[in-house]
C-alpha positions as CSV (number, residue, x, y, z in Angstrom):
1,X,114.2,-2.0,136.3
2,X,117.6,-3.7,137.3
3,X,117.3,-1.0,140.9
4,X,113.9,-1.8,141.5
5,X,114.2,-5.2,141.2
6,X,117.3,-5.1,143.6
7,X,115.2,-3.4,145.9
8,X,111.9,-5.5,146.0
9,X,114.5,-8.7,146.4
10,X,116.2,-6.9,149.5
11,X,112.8,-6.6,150.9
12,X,111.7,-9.2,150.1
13,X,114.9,-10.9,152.5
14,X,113.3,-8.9,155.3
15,X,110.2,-10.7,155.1
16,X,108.3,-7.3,154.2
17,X,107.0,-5.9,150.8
18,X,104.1,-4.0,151.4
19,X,101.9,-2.5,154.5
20,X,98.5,-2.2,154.6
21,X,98.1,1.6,154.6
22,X,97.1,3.4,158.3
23,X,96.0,-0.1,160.2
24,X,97.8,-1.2,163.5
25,X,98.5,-4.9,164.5
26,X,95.0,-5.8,164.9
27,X,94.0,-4.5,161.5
28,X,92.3,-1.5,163.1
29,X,92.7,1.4,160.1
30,X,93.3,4.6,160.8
31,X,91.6,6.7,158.6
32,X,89.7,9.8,157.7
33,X,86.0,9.3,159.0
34,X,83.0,10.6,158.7
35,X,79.8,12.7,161.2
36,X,76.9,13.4,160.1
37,X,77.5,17.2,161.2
38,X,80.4,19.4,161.4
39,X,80.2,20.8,157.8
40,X,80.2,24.1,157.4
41,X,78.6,25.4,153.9
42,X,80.9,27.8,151.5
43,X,79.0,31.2,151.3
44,X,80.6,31.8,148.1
45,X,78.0,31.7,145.2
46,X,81.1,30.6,142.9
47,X,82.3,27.9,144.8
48,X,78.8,26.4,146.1
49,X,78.0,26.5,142.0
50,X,81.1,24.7,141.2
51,X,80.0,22.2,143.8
52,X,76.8,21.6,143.0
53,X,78.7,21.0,139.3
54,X,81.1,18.2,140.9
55,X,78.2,16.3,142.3
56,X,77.0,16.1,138.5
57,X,80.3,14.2,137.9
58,X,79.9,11.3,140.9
59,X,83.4,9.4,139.9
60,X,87.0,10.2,139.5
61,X,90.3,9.0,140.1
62,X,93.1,9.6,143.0
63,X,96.6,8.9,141.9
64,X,99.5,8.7,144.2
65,X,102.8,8.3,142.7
66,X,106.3,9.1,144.4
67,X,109.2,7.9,146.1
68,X,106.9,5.0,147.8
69,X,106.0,3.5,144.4
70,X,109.5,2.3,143.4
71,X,109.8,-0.8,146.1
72,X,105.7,-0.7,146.2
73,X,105.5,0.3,149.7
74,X,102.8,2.4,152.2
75,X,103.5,6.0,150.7
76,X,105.3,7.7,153.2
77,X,104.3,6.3,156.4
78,X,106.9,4.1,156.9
79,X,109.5,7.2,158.0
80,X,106.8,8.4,160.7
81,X,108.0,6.4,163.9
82,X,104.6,6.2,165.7
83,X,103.9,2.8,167.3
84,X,101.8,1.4,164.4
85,X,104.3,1.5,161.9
86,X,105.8,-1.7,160.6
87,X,109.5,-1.7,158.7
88,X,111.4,-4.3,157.7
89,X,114.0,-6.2,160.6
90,X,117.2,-5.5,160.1
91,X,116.8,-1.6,159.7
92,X,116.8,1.3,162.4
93,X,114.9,4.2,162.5
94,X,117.4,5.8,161.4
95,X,118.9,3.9,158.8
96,X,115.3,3.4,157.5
97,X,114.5,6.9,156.8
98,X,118.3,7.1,154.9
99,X,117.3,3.7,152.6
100,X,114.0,5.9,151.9
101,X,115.4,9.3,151.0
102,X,117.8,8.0,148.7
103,X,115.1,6.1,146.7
104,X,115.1,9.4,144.7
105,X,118.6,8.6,143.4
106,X,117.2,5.3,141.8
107,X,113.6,7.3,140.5
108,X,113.9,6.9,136.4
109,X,110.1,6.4,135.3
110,X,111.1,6.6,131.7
111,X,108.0,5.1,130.3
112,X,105.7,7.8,131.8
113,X,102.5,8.4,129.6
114,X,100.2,10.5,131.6
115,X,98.0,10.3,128.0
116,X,98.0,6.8,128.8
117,X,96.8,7.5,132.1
118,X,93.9,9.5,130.9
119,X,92.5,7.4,128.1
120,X,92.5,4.5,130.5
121,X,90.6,6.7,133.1
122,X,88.4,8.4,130.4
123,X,87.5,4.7,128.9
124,X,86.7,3.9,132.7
125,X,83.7,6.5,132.9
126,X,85.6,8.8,135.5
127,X,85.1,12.9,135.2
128,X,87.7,14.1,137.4
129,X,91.0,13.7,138.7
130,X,93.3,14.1,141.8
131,X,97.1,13.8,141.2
132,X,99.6,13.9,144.4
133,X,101.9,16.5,143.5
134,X,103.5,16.2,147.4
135,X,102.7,13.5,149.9
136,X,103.9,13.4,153.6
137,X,107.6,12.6,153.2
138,X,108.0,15.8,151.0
139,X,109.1,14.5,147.8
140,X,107.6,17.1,145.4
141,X,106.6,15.6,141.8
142,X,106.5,19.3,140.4
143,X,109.5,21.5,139.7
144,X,109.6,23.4,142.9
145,X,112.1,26.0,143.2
146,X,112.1,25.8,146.8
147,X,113.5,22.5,147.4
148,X,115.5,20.1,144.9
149,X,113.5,17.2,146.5
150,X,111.6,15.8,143.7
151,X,111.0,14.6,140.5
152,X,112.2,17.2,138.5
153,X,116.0,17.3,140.1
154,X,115.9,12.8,140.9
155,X,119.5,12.0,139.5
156,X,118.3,9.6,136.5
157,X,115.7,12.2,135.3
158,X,116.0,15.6,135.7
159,X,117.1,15.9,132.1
160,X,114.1,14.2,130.8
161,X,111.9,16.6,128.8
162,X,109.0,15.4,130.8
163,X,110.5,15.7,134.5
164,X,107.9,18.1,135.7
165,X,105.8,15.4,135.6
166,X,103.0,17.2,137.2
167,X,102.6,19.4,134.1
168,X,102.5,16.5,131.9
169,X,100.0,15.1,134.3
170,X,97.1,17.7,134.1
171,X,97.9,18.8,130.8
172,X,96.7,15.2,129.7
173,X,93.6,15.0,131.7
174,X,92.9,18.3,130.6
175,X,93.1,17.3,126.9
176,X,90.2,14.8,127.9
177,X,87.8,18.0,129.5
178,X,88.5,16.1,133.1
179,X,87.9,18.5,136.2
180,X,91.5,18.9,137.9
181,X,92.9,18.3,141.0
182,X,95.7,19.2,143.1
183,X,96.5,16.8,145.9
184,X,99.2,19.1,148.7
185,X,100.5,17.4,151.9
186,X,100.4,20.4,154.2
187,X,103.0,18.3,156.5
188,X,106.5,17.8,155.0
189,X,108.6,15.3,157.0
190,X,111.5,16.0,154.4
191,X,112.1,19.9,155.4
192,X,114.1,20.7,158.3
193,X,111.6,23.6,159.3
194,X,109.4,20.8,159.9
195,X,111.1,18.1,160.9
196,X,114.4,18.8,162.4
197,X,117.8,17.1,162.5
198,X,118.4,18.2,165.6
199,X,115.7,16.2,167.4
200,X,114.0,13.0,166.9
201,X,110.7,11.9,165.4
202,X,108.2,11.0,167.8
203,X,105.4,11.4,165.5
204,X,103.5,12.9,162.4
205,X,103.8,16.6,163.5
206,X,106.2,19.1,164.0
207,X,109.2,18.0,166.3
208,X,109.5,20.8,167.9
209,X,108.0,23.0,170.2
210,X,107.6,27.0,169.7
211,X,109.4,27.6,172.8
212,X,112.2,29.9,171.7
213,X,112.5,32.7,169.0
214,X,114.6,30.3,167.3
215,X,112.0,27.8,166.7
216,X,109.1,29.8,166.0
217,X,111.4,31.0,163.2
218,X,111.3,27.4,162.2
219,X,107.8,27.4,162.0
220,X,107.5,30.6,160.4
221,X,109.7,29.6,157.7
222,X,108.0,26.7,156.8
223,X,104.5,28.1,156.7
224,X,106.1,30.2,154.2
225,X,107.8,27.6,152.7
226,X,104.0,25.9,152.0
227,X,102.4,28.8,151.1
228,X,105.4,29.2,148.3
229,X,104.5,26.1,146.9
230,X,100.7,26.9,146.9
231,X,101.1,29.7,145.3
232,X,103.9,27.7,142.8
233,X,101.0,25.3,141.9
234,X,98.1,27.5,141.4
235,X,100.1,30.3,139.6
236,X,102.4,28.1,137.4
237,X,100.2,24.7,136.7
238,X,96.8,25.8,134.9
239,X,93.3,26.1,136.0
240,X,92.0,23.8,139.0
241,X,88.7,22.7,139.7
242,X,89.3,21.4,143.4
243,X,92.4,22.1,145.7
244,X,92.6,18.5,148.0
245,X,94.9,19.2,151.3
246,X,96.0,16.3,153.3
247,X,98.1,16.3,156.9
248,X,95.4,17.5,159.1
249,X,97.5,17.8,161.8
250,X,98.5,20.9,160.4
251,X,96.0,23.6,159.8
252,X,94.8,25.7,157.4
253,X,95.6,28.8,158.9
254,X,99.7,27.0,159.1
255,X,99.8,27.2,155.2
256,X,98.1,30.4,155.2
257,X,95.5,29.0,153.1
258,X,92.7,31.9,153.0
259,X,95.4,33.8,151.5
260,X,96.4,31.2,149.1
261,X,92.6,30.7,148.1
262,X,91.5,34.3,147.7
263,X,94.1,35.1,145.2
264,X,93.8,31.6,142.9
265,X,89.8,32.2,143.2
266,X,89.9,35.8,142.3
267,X,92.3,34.8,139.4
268,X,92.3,31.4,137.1
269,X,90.5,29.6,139.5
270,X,87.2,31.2,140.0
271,X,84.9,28.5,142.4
272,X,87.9,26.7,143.1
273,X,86.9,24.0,145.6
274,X,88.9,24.0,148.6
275,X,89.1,19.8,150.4
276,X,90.9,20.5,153.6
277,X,90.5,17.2,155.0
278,X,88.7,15.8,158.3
279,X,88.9,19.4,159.8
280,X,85.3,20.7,159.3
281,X,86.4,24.2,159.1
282,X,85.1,26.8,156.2
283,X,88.0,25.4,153.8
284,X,86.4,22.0,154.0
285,X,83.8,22.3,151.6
286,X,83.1,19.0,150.9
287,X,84.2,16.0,153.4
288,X,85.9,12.9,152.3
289,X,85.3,9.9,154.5
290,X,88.6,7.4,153.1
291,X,88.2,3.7,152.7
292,X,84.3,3.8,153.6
293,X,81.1,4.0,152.4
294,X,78.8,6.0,155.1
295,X,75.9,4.2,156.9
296,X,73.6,6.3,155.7
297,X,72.6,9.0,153.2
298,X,74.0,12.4,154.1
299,X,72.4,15.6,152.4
300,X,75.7,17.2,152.3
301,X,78.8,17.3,149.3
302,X,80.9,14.3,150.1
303,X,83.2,11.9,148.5
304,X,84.8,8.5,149.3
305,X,88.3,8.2,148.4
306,X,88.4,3.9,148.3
307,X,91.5,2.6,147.0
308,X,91.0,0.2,144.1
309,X,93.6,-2.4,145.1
310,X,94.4,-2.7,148.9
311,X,97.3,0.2,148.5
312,X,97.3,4.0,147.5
313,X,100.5,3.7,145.4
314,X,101.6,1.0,143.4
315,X,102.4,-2.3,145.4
316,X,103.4,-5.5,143.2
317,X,101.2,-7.7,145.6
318,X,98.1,-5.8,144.6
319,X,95.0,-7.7,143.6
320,X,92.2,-4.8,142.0
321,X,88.6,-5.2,143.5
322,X,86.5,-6.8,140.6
323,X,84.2,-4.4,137.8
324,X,81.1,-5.7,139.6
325,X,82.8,-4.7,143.3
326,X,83.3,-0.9,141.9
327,X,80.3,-0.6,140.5
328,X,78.6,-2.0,143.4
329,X,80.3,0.9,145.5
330,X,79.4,3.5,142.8
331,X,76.0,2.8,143.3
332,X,75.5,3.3,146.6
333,X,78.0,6.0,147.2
334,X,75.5,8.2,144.1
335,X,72.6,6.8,146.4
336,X,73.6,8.2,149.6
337,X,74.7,11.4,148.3
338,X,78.7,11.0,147.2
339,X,81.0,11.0,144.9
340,X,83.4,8.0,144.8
341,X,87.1,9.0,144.2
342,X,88.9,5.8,142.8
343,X,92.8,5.4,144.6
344,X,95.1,4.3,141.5
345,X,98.6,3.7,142.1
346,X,101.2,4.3,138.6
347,X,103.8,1.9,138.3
348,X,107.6,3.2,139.3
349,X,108.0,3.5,134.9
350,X,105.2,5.8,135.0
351,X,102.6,3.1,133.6
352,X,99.1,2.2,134.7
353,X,99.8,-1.1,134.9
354,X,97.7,-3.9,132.5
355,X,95.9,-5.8,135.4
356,X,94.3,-1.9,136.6
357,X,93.1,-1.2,132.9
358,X,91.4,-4.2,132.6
359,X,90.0,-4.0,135.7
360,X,88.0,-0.6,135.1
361,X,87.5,-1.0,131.3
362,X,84.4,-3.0,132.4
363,X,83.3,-0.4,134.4
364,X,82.9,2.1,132.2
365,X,81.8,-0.6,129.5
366,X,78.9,-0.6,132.6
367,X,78.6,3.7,132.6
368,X,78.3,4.0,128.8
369,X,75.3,1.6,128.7
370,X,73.7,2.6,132.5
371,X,75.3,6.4,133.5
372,X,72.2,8.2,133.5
373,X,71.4,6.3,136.2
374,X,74.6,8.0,138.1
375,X,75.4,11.4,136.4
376,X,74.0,14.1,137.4
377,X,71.3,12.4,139.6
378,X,70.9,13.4,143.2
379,X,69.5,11.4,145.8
380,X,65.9,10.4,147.0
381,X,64.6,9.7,150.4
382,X,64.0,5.8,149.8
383,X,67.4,5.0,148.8
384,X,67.6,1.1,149.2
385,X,65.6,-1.9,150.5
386,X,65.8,-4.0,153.3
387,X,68.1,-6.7,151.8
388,X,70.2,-3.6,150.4
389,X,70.8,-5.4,147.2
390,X,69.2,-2.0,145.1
391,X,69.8,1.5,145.5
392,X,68.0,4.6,144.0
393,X,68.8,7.6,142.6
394,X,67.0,10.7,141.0
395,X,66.8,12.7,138.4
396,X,67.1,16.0,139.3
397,X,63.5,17.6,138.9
398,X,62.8,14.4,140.7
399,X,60.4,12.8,138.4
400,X,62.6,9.7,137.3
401,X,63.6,7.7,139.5
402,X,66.7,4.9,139.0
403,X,66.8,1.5,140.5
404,X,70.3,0.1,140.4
405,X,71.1,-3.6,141.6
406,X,74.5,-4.7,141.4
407,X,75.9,-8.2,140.8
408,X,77.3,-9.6,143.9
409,X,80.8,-11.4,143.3
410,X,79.6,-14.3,144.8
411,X,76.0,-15.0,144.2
412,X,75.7,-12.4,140.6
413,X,72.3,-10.4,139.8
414,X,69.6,-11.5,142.0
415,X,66.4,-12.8,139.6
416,X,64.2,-11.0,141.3
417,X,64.2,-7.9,144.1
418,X,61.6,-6.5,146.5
419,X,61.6,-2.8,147.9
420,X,58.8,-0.9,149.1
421,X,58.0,2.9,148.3
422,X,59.3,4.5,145.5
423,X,56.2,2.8,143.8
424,X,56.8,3.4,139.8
425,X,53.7,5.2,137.5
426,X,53.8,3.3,133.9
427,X,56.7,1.3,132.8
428,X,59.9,0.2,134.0
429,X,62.6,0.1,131.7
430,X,66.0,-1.1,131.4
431,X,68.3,1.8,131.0
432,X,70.8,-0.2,128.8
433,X,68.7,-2.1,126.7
434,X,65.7,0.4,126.6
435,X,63.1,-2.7,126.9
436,X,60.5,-2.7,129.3
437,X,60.6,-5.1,132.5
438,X,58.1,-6.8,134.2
439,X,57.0,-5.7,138.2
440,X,54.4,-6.1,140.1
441,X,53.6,-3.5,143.0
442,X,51.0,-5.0,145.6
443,X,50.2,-3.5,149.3
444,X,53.3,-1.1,149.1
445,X,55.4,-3.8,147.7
446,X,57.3,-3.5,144.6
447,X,58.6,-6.9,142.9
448,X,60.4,-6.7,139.9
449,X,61.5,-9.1,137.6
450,X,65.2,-8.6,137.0
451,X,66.7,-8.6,133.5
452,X,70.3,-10.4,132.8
453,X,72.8,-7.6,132.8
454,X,76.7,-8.4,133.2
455,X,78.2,-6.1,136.3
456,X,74.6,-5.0,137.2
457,X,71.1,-3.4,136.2
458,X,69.6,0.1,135.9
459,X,66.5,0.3,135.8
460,X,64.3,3.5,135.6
461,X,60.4,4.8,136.0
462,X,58.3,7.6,136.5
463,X,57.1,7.7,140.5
């Protein structure tokens, strides 16, 4: 605690303790989007099962922990040097990437209770889980045995009987019957067959070019080098429901992925579900547009992966988006189609931190009173109104039909709301309370009477 607070202080002097993730100077992010064409369907019957499963489970959780979550800083973006990366004064490139590396001498998360994790996540209404075992700098938090940079071999813990803290991580989740999975960073800015020494960084990708049998060695070692620690992760770390690769700037075919995917699939991962991100290739097989919501329903799998704070990792500044703001999203991400895939950031002990639990505890408060109006529904052609302040979803055999109106931060649960189609046959009811609710439906027009409801209503009807 003593380090980190020496560290946050010494930022803190520069005038800097925390970037807002992938934006430039005039707040433009740059993120994964989103088109409404481009995917290319699995033809896998086990895969295309396990995904029409995963759109059963509509929210999970996205947790990036590493080397960035001991100051609280962007993970790992701050060693890339292209122009819209922001360090503190007083640093060089240079001397900026050293400070960063040797935040692994200082890495101790002592209190780490990934059953802590998981009960707060479980008690949240969430069904899956992604946990970043590599992100971009190449700081591995599994026991890899082909580098000693990670969590396993950091100075203060590598004697700790939970060091492989991976392990600990999906061995927790699994205990509460959460689908697993892996977050990979196909680029590694820590290895020297990726980034050389003995040239600068101009960017995210490789920094050199494959101009000489020396360098095409390079490369060819490190796409080994990834595929070794593919193979590391789905051999030696239990069964995964969805492999998540990030670094699109490095293809599939880099890491030799196909490879890597037809020998977990035809072993303990049968369907395994394969996210290569924002590539729209055949190992894409669902997309995942990142700090959005799309404009419009898509009839293909996808997720949003939405950060709950303003951060990925942990970031002392961080202010979590309200129960009501979360729900909100949940809503109309199951709506349009999605899945929404929570960013949580563990504190540098290994903690999810008070002000996060009691952020999402409401929210699942919310799901245990209202989820059938989100699991395992699927979505309908009227999806919201005009004023966008309900959105529907279906049961599956497409007989029921949910209406779900939020509670606006500022203004709460409107008293009354107006949609046209999705006309209901019989009662309405209110899914919490199971009490009947008052509408009238006149030229088209649906008004309904909306009961109180903390956080939002579901309401449901025959159509």
């Amino acid at each position: 605690m003593k380090k980190i607070s020496i560290i946050m202080a010494l930022l803190a002097c520069f005038g800097w303790t925390s970037m807002m993730a992938h934006t430039d100077e005039a707040g433009n992010s740059f993120v994964h989007s989103h088109e409404a064409n481009g995917y290319i369907a699995p033809d896998d019957p086990a895969v295309l099962q396990k995904l029409d499963q995963w759109q059963d489970l509509k929210f999970g959780v996205l947790f990036h922990w590493g080397l960035y979550s001991i100051p609280g800083i962007c993970e790992s973006w701050q060693i890339c040097s292209e122009d819209w990366i922001t360090r503190p004064k007083g640093f060089t490139y240079d001397s900026y990437k050293r400070w960063y590396w040797e935040l692994s001498g200082s890495f101790n998360p002592v209190a780490f209770n990934p059953d802590q994790w998981a009960g707060i996540m479980e008690d949240a209404g969430m069904k899956y889980m992604i946990f970043t075992t590599k992100h971009h700098d190449g700081f591995c938090m599994f026991d890899s045995k082909y580098t000693d940079f990670s969590i396993a071999h950091a100075p203060l813990f590598e004697g700790n009987p939970k060091a492989d803290v991976a392990k600990y991580v999906f061995d927790a989740f699994r205990k509460k019957d959460f689908w697993i999975g892996c977050y990979f960073s196909k680029p590694d800015w820590h290895s020297q067959w990726f980034w050389n020494d003995y040239y600068g960084c101009a960017g995210r990708g490789r920094n050199y070019k494959l101009d000489t049998p020396e360098h095409k060695q390079w490369w060819e070692n490190y796409r080994q080098f990834c595929k070794n620690q593919l193979m590391e992760l789905t051999e030696n770390y239990g069964k995964f429901d969805i492999l998540w690769l990030d670094g699109g700037w490095v293809r599939a075919e880099d890491v030799y992925l196909e490879e890597v995917l037809q020998k977990a699939r035809g072993g303990q991962h049968p369907g395994l579900i394969s996210v290569d991100r924002a590539m729209k290739t055949k190992w894409e097989n669902y997309q995942t547009p990142e700090r959005s919501i799309p404009e419009t329903q898509l009839d293909y799998p996808w997720e949003s992966c939405i950060t709950l704070t303003h951060a990925w990792g942990w970031d002392p500044t961080g202010v979590c988006k309200s129960p009501a703001k979360v729900i909100s999203m949940l809503a109309e991400i199951c709506a349009k189609g999605g899945c929404l895939l929570l960013g949580v950031g563990p504190t540098p002990q290994g903690l999810i931190q008070p002000e996060v639990e009691e952020a999402l505890k409401p929210v699942g408060e919310w799901l245990r009173k209202n989820g059938e109006a989100i699991y395992g529904t699927r979505i309908t052609p009227v999806y919201t109104n005009d004023e966008k302040n309900v959105w529907f979803t279906a049961s599956k055999d497409g007989k029921t039909v949910y209406a779900i109106v939020p509670q606006d931060d500022n203004t709460g649960v409107p008293a009354t709301i107006t949609w046209e189609g999705n006309a209901p046959k019989g009662k309405m009811i209110d899914v919490a309370t199971k009490k009947a609710v008052k509408f009238v439906t006149k030229n088209g027009k649906t008004t309904v009477t909306v009961p109180r409801g903390k956080n939002g209503v579901a309401l449901k009807f025959l159509r």
